[in-house]
Structures are given as C-alpha cells and as structure tokens.
VOKOL-892195 format. One line per 8 residues: number of its first residue (from 1); for each residue x, y, z of C-alpha. Coordinates in pm, whole numbers, plus 50000, padded with zeros to 5 digits. Example, Ala and Ser with C-alpha at 12.3 -4.5 7.8 and 13.67 -1.06 7.14 Angstrom:
% VOKOL-892195
1> 51230/49550/50780  51367/49894/50714
This chain:
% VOKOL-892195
1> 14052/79394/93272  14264/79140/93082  14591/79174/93009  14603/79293/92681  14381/79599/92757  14569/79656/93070  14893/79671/92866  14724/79910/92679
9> 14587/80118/92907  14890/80139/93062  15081/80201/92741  14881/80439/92688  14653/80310/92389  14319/80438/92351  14023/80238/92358  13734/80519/92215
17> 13722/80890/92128  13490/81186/92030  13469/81237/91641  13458/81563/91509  13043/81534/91454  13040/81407/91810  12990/81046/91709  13173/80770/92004
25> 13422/80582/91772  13605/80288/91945  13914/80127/91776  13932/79749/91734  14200/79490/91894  14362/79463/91516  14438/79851/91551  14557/79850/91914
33> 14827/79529/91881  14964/79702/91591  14959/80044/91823  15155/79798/92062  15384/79650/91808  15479/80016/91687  15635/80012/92060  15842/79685/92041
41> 15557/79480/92241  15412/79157/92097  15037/79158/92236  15058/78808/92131  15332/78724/92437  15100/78700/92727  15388/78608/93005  15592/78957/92851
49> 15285/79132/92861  15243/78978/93285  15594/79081/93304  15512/79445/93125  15210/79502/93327  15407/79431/93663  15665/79667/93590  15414/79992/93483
57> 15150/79912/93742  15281/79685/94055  15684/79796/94063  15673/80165/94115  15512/80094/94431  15813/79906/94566  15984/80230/94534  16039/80504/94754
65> 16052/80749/94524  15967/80822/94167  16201/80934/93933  16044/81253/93887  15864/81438/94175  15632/81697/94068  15574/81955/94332  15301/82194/94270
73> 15380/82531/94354  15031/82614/94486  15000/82299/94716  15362/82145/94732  15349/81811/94860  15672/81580/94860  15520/81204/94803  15620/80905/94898
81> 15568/80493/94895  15681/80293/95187  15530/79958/95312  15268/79967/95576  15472/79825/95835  15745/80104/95803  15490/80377/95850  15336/80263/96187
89> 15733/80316/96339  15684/80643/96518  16090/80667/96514  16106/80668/96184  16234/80985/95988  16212/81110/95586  16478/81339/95458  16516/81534/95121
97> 16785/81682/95015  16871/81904/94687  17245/81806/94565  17311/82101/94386  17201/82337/94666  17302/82122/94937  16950/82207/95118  16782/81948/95357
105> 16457/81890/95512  16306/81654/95749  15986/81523/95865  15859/81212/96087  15681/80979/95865  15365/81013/96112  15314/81363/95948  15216/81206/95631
113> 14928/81196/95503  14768/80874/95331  14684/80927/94996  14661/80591/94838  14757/80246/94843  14831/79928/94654  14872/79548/94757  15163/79295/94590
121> 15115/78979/94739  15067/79016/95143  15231/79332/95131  15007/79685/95176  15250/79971/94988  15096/80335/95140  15117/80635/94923  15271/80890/95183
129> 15202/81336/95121  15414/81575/95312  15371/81968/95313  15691/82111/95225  15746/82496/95222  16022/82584/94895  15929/82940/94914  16294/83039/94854
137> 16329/82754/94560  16291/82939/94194  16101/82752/93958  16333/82464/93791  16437/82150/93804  16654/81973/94072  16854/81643/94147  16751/81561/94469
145> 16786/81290/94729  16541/81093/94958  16616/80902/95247  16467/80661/95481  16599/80441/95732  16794/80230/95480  16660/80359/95149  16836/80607/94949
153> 16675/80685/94667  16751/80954/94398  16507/81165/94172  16447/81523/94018  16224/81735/94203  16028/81938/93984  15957/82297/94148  15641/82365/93905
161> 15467/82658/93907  15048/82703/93861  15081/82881/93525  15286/82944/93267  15454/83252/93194  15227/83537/93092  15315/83867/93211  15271/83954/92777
169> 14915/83895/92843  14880/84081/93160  14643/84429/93150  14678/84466/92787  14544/84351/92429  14827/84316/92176  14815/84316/91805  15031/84124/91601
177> 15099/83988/91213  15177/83691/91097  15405/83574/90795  15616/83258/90681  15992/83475/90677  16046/83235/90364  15722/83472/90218  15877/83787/90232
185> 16087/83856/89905  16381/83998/90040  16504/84360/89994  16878/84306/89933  16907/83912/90021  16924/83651/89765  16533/83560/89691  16442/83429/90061
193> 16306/83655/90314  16604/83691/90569  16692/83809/90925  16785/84131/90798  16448/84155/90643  16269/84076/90941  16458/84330/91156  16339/84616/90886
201> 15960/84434/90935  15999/84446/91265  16072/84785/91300  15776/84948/91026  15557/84725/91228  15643/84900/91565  15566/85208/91465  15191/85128/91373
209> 15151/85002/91694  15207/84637/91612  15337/84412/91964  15462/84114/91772  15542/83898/91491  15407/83552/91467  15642/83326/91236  15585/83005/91088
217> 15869/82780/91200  16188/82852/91162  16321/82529/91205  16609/82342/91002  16530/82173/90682  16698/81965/90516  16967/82177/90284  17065/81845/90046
225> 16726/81873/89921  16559/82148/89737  16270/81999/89795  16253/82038/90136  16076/82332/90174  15751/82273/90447  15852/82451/90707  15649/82169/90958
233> 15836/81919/90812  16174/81990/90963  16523/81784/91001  16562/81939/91327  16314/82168/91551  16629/82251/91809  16813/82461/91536  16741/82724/91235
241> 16746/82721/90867  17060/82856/90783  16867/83021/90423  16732/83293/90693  17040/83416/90771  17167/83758/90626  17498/83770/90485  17504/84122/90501
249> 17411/84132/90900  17738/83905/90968  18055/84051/91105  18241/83837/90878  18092/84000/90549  18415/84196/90391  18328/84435/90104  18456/84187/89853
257> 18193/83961/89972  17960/84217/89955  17979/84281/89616  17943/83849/89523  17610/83961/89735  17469/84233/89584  17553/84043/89212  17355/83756/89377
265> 17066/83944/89453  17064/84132/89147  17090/83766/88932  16781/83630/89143  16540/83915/89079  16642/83956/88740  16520/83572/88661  16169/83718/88756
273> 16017/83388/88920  15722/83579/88970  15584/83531/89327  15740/83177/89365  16046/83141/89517  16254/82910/89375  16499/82720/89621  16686/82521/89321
281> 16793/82907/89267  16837/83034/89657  17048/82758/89723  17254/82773/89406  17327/83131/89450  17317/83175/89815  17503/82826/89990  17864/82990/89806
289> 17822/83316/89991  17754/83118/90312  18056/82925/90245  18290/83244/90258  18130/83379/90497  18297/83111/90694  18602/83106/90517  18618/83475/90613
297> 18575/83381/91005  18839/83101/90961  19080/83327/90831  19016/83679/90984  18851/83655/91301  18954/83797/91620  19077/83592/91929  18736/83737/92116
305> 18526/83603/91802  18666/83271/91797  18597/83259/92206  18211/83353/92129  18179/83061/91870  18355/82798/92096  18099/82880/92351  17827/82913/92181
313> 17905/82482/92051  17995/82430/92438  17649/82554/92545  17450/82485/92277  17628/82079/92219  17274/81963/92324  17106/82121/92018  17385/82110/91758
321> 17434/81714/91833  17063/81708/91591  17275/81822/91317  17219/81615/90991  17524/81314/90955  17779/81438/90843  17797/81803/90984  18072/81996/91101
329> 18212/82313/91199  18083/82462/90903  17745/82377/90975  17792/82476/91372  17925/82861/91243  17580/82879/91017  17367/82790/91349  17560/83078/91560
337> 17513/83317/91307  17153/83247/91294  17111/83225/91655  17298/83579/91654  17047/83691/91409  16762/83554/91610  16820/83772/91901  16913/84065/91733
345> 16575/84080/91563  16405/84048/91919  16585/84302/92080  16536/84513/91746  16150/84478/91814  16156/84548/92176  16371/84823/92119  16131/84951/91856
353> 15848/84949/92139  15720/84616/92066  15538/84467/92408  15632/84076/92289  15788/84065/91974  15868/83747/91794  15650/83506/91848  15826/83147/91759
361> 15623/82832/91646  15731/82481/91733  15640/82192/91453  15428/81884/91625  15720/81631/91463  16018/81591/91274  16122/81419/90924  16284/81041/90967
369> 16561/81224/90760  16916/81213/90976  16916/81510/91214  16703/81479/91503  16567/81154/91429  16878/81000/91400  17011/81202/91708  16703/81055/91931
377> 16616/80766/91717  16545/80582/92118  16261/80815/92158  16055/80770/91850  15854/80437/91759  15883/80198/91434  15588/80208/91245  15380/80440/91358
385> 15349/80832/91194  15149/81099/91311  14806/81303/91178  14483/81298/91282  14171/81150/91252  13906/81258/90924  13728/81591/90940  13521/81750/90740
393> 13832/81874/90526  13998/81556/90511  13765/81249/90513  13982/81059/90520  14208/81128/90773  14559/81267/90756  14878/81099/90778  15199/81348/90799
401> 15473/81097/90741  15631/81216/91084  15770/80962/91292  15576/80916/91678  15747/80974/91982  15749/80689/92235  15550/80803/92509  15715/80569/92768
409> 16086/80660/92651  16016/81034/92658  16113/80981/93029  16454/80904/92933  16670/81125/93139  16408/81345/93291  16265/81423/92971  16591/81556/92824
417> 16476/81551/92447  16176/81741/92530  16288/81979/92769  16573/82079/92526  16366/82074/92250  16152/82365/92428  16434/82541/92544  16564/82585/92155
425> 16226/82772/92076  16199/82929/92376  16538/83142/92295  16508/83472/92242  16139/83482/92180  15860/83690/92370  15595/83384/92288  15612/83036/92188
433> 15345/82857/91980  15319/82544/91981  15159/82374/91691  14883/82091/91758  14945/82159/92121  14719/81879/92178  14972/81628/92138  15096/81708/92468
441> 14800/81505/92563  14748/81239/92280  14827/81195/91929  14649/81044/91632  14898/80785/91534  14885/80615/91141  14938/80278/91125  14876/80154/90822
449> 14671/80366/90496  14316/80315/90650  14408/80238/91027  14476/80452/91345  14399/80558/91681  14488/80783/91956  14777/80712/92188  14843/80918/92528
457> 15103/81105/92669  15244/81183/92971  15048/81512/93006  15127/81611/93319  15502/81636/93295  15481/81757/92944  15251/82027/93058  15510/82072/93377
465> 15780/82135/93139  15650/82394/92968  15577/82616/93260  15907/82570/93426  16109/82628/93092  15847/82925/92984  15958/83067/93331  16334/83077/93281
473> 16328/83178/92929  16029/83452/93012  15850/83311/92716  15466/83324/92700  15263/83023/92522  15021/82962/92286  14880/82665/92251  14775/82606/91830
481> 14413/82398/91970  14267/82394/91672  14065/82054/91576  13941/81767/91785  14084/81874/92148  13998/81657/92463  13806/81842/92681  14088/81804/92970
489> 14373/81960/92743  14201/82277/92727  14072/82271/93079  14453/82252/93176  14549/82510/92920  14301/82749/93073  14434/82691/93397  14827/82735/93326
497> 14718/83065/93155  14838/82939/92840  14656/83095/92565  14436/82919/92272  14434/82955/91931  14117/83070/91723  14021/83120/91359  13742/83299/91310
505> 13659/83159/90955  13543/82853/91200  13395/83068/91463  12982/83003/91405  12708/82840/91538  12321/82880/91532  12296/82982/91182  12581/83299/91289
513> 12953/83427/91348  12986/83408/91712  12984/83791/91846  13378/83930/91925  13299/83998/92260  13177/83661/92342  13528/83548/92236  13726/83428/92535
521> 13993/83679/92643  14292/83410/92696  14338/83383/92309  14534/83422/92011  14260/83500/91738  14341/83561/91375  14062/83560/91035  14283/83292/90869
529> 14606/83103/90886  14812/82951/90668  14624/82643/90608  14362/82821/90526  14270/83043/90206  14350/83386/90222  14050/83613/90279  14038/83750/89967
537> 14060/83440/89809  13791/83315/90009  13563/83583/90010  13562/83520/89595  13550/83130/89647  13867/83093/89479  14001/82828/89722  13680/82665/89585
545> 13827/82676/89195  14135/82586/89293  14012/82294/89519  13869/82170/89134  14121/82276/88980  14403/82016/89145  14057/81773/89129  14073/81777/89484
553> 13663/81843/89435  13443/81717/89198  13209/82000/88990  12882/81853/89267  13129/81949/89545  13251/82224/89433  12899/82415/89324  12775/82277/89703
561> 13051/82464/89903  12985/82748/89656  12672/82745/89796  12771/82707/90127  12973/82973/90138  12741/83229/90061  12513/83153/90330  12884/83238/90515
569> 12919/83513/90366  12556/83626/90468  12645/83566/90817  12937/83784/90732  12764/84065/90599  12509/84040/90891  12747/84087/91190  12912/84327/91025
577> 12575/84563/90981  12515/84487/91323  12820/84637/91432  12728/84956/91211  12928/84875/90861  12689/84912/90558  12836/84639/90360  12707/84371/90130
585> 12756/84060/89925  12869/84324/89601  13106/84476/89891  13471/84475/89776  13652/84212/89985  13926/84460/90107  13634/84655/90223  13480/84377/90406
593> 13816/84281/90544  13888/84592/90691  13533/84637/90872  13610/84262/90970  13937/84372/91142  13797/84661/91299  13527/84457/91490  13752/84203/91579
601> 13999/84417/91724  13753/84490/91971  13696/84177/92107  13835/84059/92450  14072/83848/92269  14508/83877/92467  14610/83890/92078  14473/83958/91767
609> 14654/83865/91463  14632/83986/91097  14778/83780/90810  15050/83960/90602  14938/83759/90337  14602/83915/90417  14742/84293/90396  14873/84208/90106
617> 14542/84116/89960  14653/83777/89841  14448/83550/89614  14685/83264/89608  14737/82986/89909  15029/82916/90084  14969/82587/90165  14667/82354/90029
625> 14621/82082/90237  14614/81733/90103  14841/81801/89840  15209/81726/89770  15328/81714/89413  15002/81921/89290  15063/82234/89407  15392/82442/89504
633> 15307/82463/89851  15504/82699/90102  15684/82892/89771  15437/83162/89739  15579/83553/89836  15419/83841/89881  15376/84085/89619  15601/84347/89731
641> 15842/84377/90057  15718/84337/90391  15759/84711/90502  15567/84855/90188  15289/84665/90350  15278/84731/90637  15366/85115/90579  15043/85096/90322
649> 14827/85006/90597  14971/85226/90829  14621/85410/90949  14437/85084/90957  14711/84930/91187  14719/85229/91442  14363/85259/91421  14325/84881/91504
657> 14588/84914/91801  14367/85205/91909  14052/85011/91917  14237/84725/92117  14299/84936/92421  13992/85184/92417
C-alpha cells in the first residue's frame, strides 16, 4: 500500500462501495485528496503524510493504553500494549484503577493473553487481553488509571453493555403515530402546534390504545430567520425550538398575559392561511408573548423558581453553550421552559397508559449557521457537506448543505460532542430515532457539485455510546436505515437490539408486497413517512402531478411512473384479497388504507406506525424532496386539530391495537 492510500485508509476514506442497483463503484484519487484536503491534509506532502501515517498506525502501539478502553460487557477484557521484552518478566504486575470509585485490580502480566502484535524498528510491541470481572460496575463511563512498572497511563474505561436499551420492545407490539408538532394547528396557541397541544394528543391517543408518538425533530432553528423552517436542518440538535412552547402551560403566564394570548390566537386564525402555516406571522405574533413571559419570571418569580432555572443552566451549560452568538438569559429561560414542557408531555403520556410515549428524532447534521457549529466548529471539516449518493429518486445524488463531522476529532475529549449530543435527545423520551443512522458507520460526503464519496467513522465507539447513554436515560433506539446501508451496520444494529426502520411503500420484490409476517420483528414499520407522499395522495398518483407540476418530471416520466404505479397498486390490491379484503383498483383509498392498516398491524413488526397526516387523509406533501424555493416544504397542517383525528378514528385505532396483541 502506498502512502497516500494508507493515509486514507487510515483516515478513513473509502476506496469502493455498493450502488443502490448493486453496481461496484470505486472513487478516483482526484475525489479522495480532496476527501483529504476537507480534513486539513495535503496528499501532495508525502513526508506529512510518513509523519501522519506513523502517528495513526505505528504510535498507538508505543502506548500502554488507549485513550478509550472499550470493555464488552459479555466478554470484558482489559487490553493492553507493552514491548516484548517487558512481558517475558514473570515479576512484573498490571494494575487498573477507577478514580472516581477508587476501585483497583491486579493481575501478573503472564495472565495475558496475546492477541496481536506490531514491529517499529527492532522492537516487537504485544497486544496484551486480561479477563476482568466488573459485575458490580453499572454501565457508564469511567476515568481510569493503568499502571505498569514505570508507566502510568490514563484513559476512560468504557463499561459497554451487549445491547441497547429495549425493555419498550420486550413481550409486546406497540402502536404508535407519527406527526411534525409544527403540523398540528394549534387549539388555543398562536398558529404552531405547541406542547400544550401535544399533551391533549397525547392523551386522545392513549385512550385508543396508542403506545407512542413519533415526532419529527424538535430541534432549534434558527429564530432570526423565518425561513428556517426544515426541521433537519437545525442550528442546534442539543436544544428545542422555543415556537413549541405553550405560553399558556408556563407558570409565569399572568391573566393579563393571557388575554395578549388568546387576542393572538384569535388574530392568527382569523388571517385564514389555509393549511400553511405561516412563520413570518407565528413569529410576529408569538416572539412578544415569549418576551413577557420572561419579563414576568424576572419580575415575579419566587426564590424556589429562580433556584430551578439556575440549575437547570448549571446542568444543562453543556447544551446551552450551542446557543446561537449572541444569546443570553433570555434565550436560556425559553430552553427551560421547553425542556419543562418536554417532560411534562412524557409523563402526561405515560400517565395516560402509554407503554413508550414520545418517541424523539435526532437530525444526521446541523446548519453552518452560529449555534452548534460555531460551538464545535473543531469537530466539523472545511469543505466537505453531507448527502448521499444517487438513487433512483435522486439521480443525481443529494447534497444537504450540512457541514461533516471530522471523524478523527470526534475523539476529542472522549467523544464529548457526541455523547452530549445523545444525551439532549435522550431526555425525557421513551425512544430515540435516529435519522440516517447509518452515518454512525460512514457518510456520503459532497465535495464539489458532481463529486463525492464515502468516508468512515469510528463505529464502534459511536455504536458504544449509544448503548451506554440509552441505558442511563432508559431510552430505546431506532435506527432510521433506510437507503444504501452497509451490510455490517445492520448486522450490529440487529445485535444491540436496536430496532430498524421500514416503509412499506418500498417493501416488494418478485413482482409483490413482501407478506407482514415475513417482516422482521425488531422494527419500526410505517406505510409512509414524511418524505414520502401521503397515501392518499399516492394511491391517486398525485405526487406524480405534482412531481410535473414543480417540472421536477418531464410529461415521458411522469406517464411512465403513472404506469408504474399501477402495477403497485395491483400488487396492492392483490395482498390485500389474499388477506380476505374484497378491494380493487375503483376501491376508495381510505378504504384501501384501512384494510392496509389492518394487515399490517398484524405483522411481527416491535412498532407499527400510522401517519397523522395519513388519518387525516391528506393529499398534499409535507416535504418534496429535491426542492427548495419550489415548494413550501415543512408548512403544511392538518386539516383540523390533532385530537378530532384521532377521536374520528377511534374504532380503527383500538381495533388495530387489538390486532397487535391477539
């Protein structure tokens, strides 16, 4: 190997992948230097790329210790590196010690076991494994300490366990909805669905026998820009928008304030934007009543109130530090009150019955706009932006405009950023999904308008994280797999019990829809999602007509898929009269989405997931990919409030949460 593809390989730079049609692609040199140069390396330097190469390869040999040690809960093993002429002195002793438990252990290096070795010069290094027993260790992270005759190393020992949290998905099939909070026109709130209003959705779901809520992100976008409204395109994924929050569910909403409230409300539905919501007009209306909702704290709270808040910036500094420039304590009072309003929604659902109850969603990146960015600007690359790779519905490829994360500086501090950007989702949630889970692995990384590859990551401590942290916070995961997925990253997802995420829209092969029950049971399955059309849209090929409409198709294209999807719909129709539903093509689509539900429900599938949207019969997409400017994506509500949906489908929702547990 010469030493530009070592420094690859070693920076993790792919040489070949898997398309989508199972075609071997490989990516050229040009690509891969300007993969390097994205990480401050100039492939062009040979003696800095000898130097490089030493230091990833060679040099962690030369030390006893890493600085992370990964012990497997299943088969714990402490490892390890010491030169071969240490280990052959039988005196010789290894001792670990935890600092913040002040707990020791101690073996003779002879009890190692040889797992590997590497030569430097005339020196053999020996990769050393001891058994250690941690039984009364809880799953976490520790400073540690190693020792050896003159060697005193420190680390973080990483207790890890072999799967992820999932007592949610333990003896029982759950059924769940899904929804955008920014989708639900709000009762009494000022346009945008709001905490308040999921609380009330939360609780008319429970009683049809609904386990949880799956939201799109609720991250922070960026409130200087109306914009801004994507919620995967966030400013910062470790705090909240602070447009969710409900004035009226604040302790510091007087009476005076909620009459400027209720006149808001009243002004916003009166403009009658139809089933757009229209931020220019949220913000305008709602941002003042924020604003004295602080000034009420300032001036009114009690002595215990003004305690909660300063703790809540002392424990939450991490997080709040990825406020935008410029932020202060105004901005720090909106992020406890929705962090307040966060948790009171979960324990409203779980109090309600609810087995899991909100189920959060983590975006795969952030904007370069100041916030997080700017707050871990060390961690992310220059010049490189994520997406992926073409697909049959983008031929082109996709470039997201997010910045990439360094997958060498992710280390930094034990993985700080990324651990605390888990532990933010993972508050007061019963799941966690996280989006493009893939990139745990790799990521599809743009580098100029025609060029990209993949790049890799360190898997196994990303994956480590996530179980620890889904431990402490007794958070289940779902992992949003969903596209091109290396074969390994699923393997591993399988094995940590971390569920997978299926649309059934792409669930066919031989000439059929795959049969429910030869679904896999670990999974999160839903008809649609909010990429994708609604059913009822596509069931009447509107997507199609739209898809021309914004000339995203040409009139060939658009009469082929029209084609196309009637041999779907066939399919359809056909597993649906197996199952004993005498449907066909003339079949209303509510019809056909209801015997669709019902057969699905069945399946072995942890969770099944219906689509407010869906319940709601919607014709018009959320979100159409590949557009910007065209189309007002993520602005489209539902037709009526959450809980006149869900009380409307009532019997179908029981009957479905019948049919999931026999």
């Amino acid at each position: 190997m010469d030493v530009f593809s070592q420094a690859c390989f070693l920076m993790g730079v792919g040489y070949e992948y898997t398309s989508y049609d199972g075609q071997l692609m490989h990516f050229d040199d040009q690509v891969r230097r300007k993969a390097l140069a994205a990480m401050a390396i100039d492939a062009d330097d040979i003696p800095a790329l000898n130097t490089l190469n030493f230091e990833l390869d060679a040099q962690p040999w030369t030390r006893l210790v890493d600085d992370i040690v990964l012990v497997q809960q299943r088969a714990p093993v402490l490892t390890i590196k010491v030169k071969e002429s240490d280990f052959n002195d039988a005196s010789a002793n290894i001792s670990l010690m935890l600092n913040d438990q002040s707990k020791r252990w101690q073996w003779p290096l002879s009890q190692g076991a040889v797992s590997g070795d590497y030569i430097i010069g005339e020196q053999r290094y020996l990769r050393i494994e001891f058994a250690i027993d941690f039984k009364e260790l809880s799953v976490g992270f520790y400073d540690a300490t190693v020792k050896f005759a003159a060697q005193t190393c420190h680390t973080q020992l990483w207790w890890v366990p072999e799967h992820a949290y999932d007592v949610p998905f333990q003896n029982k099939k759950h059924l769940g909805i899904s929804c955008g909070l920014y989708t639900i026109a709000s009762e009494q709130g000022v346009g945008i669905g709001d905490f308040q209003d999921l609380a009330q959705t939360l609780q008319c779901a429970a009683k049809s026998g609904v386990d949880y809520v799956l939201l799109n992100p609720l991250h922070l976008l960026d409130t200087t820009d109306v914009t801004a409204v994507s919620p995967y395109s966030p400013v910062s994924r470790l705090l909240l928008h602070p447009l969710y929050i409900s004035v009226l569910l604040s302790d510091d909403c007087d009476d005076e304030l909620k009459e400027r409230h209720s006149s808001a409300h009243k002004q916003y539905r009166d403009a009658d934007y139809g089933h757009w919501l229209n931020y220019e007009a949220v913000y305008a209306l709602k941002w003042p009543l924020l604003k004295q909702l602080y000034r009420n704290f300032c001036d009114c709270a009690s002595a215990h109130r003004r305690e909660q808040f300063d703790h809540f910036k002392f424990q939450y500094a991490a997080a709040l530090a990825s406020l935008p420039t410029g932020s202060g304590d105004f901005e720090q009072y909106l992020q406890w009150q929705a962090w307040q309003q966060r948790k009171h929604c979960q324990e409203t659902a779980l109090r309600n019955g609810m087995k899991i109850g909100l189920i959060n969603d983590l975006a795969v990146g952030v904007t370069r706009s100041s916030g997080e960015f700017e707050n871990f600007a060390h961690q992310f690359t220059d010049g490189a932006e994520i997406g992926a790779p073409p697909d049959p519905f983008a031929r082109h490829g996709q470039n997201w405009g997010m910045p990439a994360l360094h997958p060498k500086r992710m280390a930094h501090k034990h993985f700080a950023y990324f651990r605390s950007l888990l532990a933010a989702n993972m508050q007061d949630v019963g799941a966690l999904r996280i989006d493009h889970v893939m990139a745990l692995r790799r990521v599809w990384w743009c580098l100029s308008e025609q060029q990209g590859c993949y790049v890799y990551y360190p898997f196994e401590h990303l994956l480590a994280a996530v179980k620890i942290l889904s431990h402490q916070y007794e958070c289940a995961i779902i992992g949003e797999d969903l596209g091109v997925v290396p074969h390994e990253v699923r393997d591993a997802l399988a094995e940590a019990n971390i569920a997978s995420n299926t649309v059934y829209y792409f669930c066919q092969q031989h000439d059929a829809f795959i049969e429910p029950d030869q679904l896999k049971q670990l999974t999160l399955l839903m008809i649609s999602n909010h990429d994708l059309p609604p059913f009822a849209s596509w069931w009447l090929g509107g997507d199609v007509d739209q898809g021309l409409t914004l000339n995203l198709l040409s009139e060939a294209q658009a009469r082929q898929l029209k084609d196309e999807r009637v041999v779907v719909q066939q399919r359809l129709i056909t597993l649906l009269n197996n199952h004993g539903y005498a449907v066909s093509l003339n079949t209303d689509s509510a019809e056909i989405y209801t015997a669709l539900c019902s057969v699905l429900a069945k399946s072995p599938c942890v969770l099944f997931t219906l689509q407010l949207d869906d319940l709601d019969a919607q014709q018009i997409a959320l979100n159409v990919p590949g557009t910007d400017k065209e189309y007002p994506n993520w602005r489209r509500q539902l037709s009526q409030h959450a809980k006149l949906i869900l009380s409307g489908h009532s019997e179908l929702l029981k009957e479905l949460s019948r049919h999931r547990n026999g």
